[in-house]
C-alpha positions in Angstrom: 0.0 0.0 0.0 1.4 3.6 -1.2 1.4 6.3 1.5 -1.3 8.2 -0.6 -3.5 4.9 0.0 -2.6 4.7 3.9 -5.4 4.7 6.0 -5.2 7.1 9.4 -4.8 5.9 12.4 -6.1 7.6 15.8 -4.6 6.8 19.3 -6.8 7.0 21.8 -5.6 8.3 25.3 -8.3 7.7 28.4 -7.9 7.4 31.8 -8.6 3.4 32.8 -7.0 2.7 36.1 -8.8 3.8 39.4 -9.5 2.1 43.0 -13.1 1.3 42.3 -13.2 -1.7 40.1 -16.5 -0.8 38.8 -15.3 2.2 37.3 -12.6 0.9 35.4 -14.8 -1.5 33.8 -17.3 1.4 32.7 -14.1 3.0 31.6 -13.3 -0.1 29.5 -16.7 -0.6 28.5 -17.3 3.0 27.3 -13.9 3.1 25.4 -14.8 -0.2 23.5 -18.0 1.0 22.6 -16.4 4.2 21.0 -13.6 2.2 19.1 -15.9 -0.1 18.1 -18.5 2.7 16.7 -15.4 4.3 14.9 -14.3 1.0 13.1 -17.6 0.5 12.3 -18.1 4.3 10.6 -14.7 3.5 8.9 -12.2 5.3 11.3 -9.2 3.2 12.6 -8.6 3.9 16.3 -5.6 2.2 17.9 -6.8 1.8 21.9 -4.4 0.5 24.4 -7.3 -0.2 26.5 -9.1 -2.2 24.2 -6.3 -4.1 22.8 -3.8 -4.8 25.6 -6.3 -5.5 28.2 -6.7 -9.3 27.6 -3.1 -9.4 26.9 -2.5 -8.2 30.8 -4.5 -10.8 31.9 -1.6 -13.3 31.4 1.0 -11.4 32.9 2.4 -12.1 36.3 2.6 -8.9 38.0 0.3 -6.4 37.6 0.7 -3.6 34.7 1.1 -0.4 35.3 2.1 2.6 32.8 5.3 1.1 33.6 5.0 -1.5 31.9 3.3 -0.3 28.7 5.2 2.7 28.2 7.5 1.5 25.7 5.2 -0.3 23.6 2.5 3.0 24.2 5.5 5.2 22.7 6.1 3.3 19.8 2.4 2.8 18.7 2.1 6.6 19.2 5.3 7.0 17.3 3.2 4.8 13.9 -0.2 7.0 14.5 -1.6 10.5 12.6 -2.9 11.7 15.7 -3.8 11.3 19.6 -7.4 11.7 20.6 -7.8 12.3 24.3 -11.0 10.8 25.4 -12.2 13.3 28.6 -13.4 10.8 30.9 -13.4 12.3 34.6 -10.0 11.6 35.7 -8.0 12.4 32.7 -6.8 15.2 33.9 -5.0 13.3 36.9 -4.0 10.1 35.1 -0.4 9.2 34.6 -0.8 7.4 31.4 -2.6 10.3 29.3 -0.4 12.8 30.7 2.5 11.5 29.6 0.9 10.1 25.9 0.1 14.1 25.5 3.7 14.7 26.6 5.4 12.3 23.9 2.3 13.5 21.2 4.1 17.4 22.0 7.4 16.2 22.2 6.7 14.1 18.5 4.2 17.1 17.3 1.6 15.0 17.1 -1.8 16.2 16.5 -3.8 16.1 19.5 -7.7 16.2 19.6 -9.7 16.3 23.0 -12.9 14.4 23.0 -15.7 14.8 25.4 -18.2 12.3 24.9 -21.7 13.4 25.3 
């Protein structure tokens, strides 16, 4: 595929971890539901949440931004654009503050998302 035929590719930043385990789930539920509603209208959304999740589930310690942070910068590094999803608590969330850091730091388009 030419680079004129490349399709765009959105990373989506969101705020997942949190003490309540309820919440994270409606976190992971609601980000799902977006992705999933993008690929469907034809947008490609790259969501850590959505695709490392399962993958977590086999390691044996817990993950942390820690441990994705590599991998995070590199898929970054390969997208057109960050989207910040504006869940309560991105604001305070490690992870999304430092994927808008390395967006800046790579000029990366960044978009803030509010759903409604």
């Amino acid at each position: 595929m030419t680079n004129s035929n490349r399709h765009k590719i959105s990373y989506l930043a969101c705020p997942f971890t949190h003490p309540d385990p309820q919440i994270q789930a409606e976190r992971l539920n609601t980000v799902n539901q977006f992705v999933a509603e993008k690929h469907q209208s034809g947008e490609f959304i790259y969501s850590p949440l959505t695709h490392n999740i399962t993958l977590a589930k086999h390691f044996t310690k817990k993950a942390s931004w820690e441990t994705w942070e590599k991998f995070d910068k590199a898929m970054l590094q390969r997208c057109d654009e960050l989207i910040v999803l504006t869940l309560t608590g991105w604001e305070t969330s490690r992870g999304v503050q430092a994927e808008i850091a390395f967006a800046k730091e790579i000029n990366l388009p960044i978009k803030m998302m509010e759903l409604l």
